[in-house]
DRENROLUM-735201 format. One record per residue (C-alpha): x, y, z. Coordinates in steps of 0.05 Angstrom, whole numbers, padded with zeros to 5 digits, always signed. Each point is the difference from the previous one (the first is absolute). Layout:
REM DRENROLUM-735201
XYZ;...
REM end
This chain:
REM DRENROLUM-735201
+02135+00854+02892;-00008+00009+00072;-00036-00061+00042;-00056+00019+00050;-00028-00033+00044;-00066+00002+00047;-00032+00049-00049;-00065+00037+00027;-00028+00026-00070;-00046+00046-00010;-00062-00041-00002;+00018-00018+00073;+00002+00071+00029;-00059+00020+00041;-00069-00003-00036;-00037+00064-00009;-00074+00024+00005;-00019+00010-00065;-00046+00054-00025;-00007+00009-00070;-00062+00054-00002;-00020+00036-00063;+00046+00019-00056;+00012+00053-00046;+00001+00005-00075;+00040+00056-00043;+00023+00007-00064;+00064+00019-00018;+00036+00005-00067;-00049-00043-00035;+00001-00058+00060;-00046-00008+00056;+00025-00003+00071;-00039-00036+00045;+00031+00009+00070;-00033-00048+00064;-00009+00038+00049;-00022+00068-00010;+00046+00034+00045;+00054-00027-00028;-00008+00029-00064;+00037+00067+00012;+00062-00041+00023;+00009-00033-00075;+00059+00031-00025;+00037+00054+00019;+00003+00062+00030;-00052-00046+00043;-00028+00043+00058;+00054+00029+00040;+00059-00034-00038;-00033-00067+00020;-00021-00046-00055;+00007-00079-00019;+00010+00023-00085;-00017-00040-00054;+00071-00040-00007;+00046-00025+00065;+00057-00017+00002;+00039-00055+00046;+00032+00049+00057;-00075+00029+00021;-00013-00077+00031;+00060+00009+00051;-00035+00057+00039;-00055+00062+00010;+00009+00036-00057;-00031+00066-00016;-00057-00023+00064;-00011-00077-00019;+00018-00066+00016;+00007-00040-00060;+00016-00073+00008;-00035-00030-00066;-00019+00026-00069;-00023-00029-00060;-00013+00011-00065;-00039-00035-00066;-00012+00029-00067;-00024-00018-00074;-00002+00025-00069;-00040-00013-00045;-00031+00005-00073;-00070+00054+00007;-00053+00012-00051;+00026+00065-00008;+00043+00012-00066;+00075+00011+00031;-00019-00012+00073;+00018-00047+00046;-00021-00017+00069;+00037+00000+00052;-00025-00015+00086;+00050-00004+00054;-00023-00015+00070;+00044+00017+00056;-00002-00006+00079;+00043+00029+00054;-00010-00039+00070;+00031+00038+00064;+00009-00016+00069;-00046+00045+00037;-00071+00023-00021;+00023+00068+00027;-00009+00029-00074;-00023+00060-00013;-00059-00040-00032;-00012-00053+00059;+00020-00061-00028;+00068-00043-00003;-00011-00010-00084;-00016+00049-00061;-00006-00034-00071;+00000+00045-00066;-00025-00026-00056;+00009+00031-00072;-00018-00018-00073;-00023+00033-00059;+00016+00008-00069;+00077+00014-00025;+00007+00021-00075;+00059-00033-00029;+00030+00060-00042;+00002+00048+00067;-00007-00040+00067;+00036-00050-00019;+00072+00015+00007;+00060-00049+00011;-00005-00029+00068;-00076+00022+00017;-00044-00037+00007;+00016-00065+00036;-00033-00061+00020;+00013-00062+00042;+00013+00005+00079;+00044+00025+00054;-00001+00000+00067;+00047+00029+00060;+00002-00037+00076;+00032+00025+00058;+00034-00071+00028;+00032-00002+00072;+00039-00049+00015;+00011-00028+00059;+00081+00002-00008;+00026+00058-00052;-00031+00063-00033;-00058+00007-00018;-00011+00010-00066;-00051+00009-00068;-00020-00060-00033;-00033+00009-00073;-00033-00039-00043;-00006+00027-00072;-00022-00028-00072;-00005+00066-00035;+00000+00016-00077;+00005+00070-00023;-00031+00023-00078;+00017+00035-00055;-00039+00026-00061;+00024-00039-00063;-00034+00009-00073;+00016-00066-00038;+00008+00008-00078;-00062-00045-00006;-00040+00064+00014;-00014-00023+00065;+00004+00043+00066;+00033-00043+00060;+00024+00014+00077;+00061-00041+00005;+00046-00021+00067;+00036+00058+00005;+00040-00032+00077;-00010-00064+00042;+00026-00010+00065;-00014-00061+00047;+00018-00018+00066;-00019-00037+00058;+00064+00002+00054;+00017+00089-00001;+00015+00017+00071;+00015+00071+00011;+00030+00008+00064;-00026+00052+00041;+00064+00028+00046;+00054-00009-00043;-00042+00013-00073;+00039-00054-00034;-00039-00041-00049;+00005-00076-00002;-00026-00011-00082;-00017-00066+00005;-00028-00028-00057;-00015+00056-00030;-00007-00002-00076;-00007+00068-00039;-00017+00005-00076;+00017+00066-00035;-00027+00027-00066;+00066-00009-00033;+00001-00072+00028;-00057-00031-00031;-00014-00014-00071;-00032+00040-00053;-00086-00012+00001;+00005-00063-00052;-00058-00044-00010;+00011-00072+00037;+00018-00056-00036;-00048-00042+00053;-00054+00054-00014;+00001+00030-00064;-00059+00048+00019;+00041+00030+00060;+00050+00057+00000;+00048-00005+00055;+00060+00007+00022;+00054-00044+00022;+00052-00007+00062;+00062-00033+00017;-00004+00018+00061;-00071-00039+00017;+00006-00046-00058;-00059+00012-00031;-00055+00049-00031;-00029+00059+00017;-00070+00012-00035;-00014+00067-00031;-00077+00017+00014;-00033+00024-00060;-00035+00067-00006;-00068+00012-00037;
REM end
């Protein structure tokens, strides 16, 4: 692991004005988008305006630069799933925020936050991998000495459908991954891992109900040492 020293992160870069304004709400595939501000609405997802957008995922590499017109130096993300009322439905709300350097956006402001949620049926939104909850965020981190590089923060679990032979309709962890020291190095795009821990579908156990909690199906992981809880669908 590389040692830096006299980091300047993110939080430390200059402070912006900050002008949320009104949002906008639209539906798509069932979920409601709620995108703060208004103008930058047309920008979520792609083909954006003009081959500009900040899309609904990001990955590491658009922190070390302008990429398709903006300045990203921190995103985050937070999301849930839940048990609904509806029969076979689950809910699910992420919240997500991009912060740039410059309010020079096409909308006038250095942040735009998307929020979505809705109702997911478990027999045909629900596929392996989608949806997720938990956090994740991305920080551009300059260091004083060294490259600059990514930092992200993550506690993510992934679901699955899963019909129990009680009769009973789950969404089980599908994938977990946790970490708190990923550096992706912006010049040279290697990857320092960290502590990084990734659990697979084939890695954890089969949804059994815990011996601590006979009432809950979950499923277990070597790799954490300990359970993952099932959520239980009406």
């Amino acid at each position: 692991m590389r040692k830096q020293s006299g980091l300047i992160i993110a939080a430390l870069l200059p402070v912006m004005v900050l002008v949320i304004g009104f949002c906008v709400v639209t539906s798509k595939a069932g979920l409601d988008v709620d995108v703060c501000p208004a103008g930058a609405e047309p920008y979520y997802g792609p083909p954006g305006v003009d081959g500009m957008y900040f899309g609904t995922e990001i990955s590491s590499s658009d922190l070390c630069g302008v990429v398709n017109g903006f300045d990203t130096y921190v995103t985050t993300e937070n999301a849930s799933v839940s048990d609904s009322w509806v029969p076979d439905e689950i809910n699910w709300h992420r919240e997500q925020r991009w912060d740039f350097t410059s309010d020079a956006t096409p909308w006038g402001t250095n942040t735009a936050e998307v929020t979505t949620s809705g109702l997911l049926n478990i027999f045909g939104d629900v596929v392996d991998g989608f949806p997720w909850s938990g956090s994740e965020s991305h920080s551009r981190v300059v260091p004083n000495v060294g490259e600059t590089y990514v930092a992200v923060d993550a506690s993510v679990t992934t679901w699955m459908h899963h019909s129990h032979d009680n009769g009973i309709e789950y969404v089980c962890p599908y994938y977990y991954k946790e970490s708190t020291t990923y550096k992706y190095y912006c010049e040279s795009a290697e990857i320092d891992f960290g502590n990084l821990l990734e659990v697979f579908d084939e890695d954890f156990g089969d949804p059994e109900f815990r011996p601590d909690q006979p009432d809950t199906l979950s499923r277990w992981s070597q790799d954490t040492n300990s359970w993952h809880d099932c959520i239980e669908v009406n």
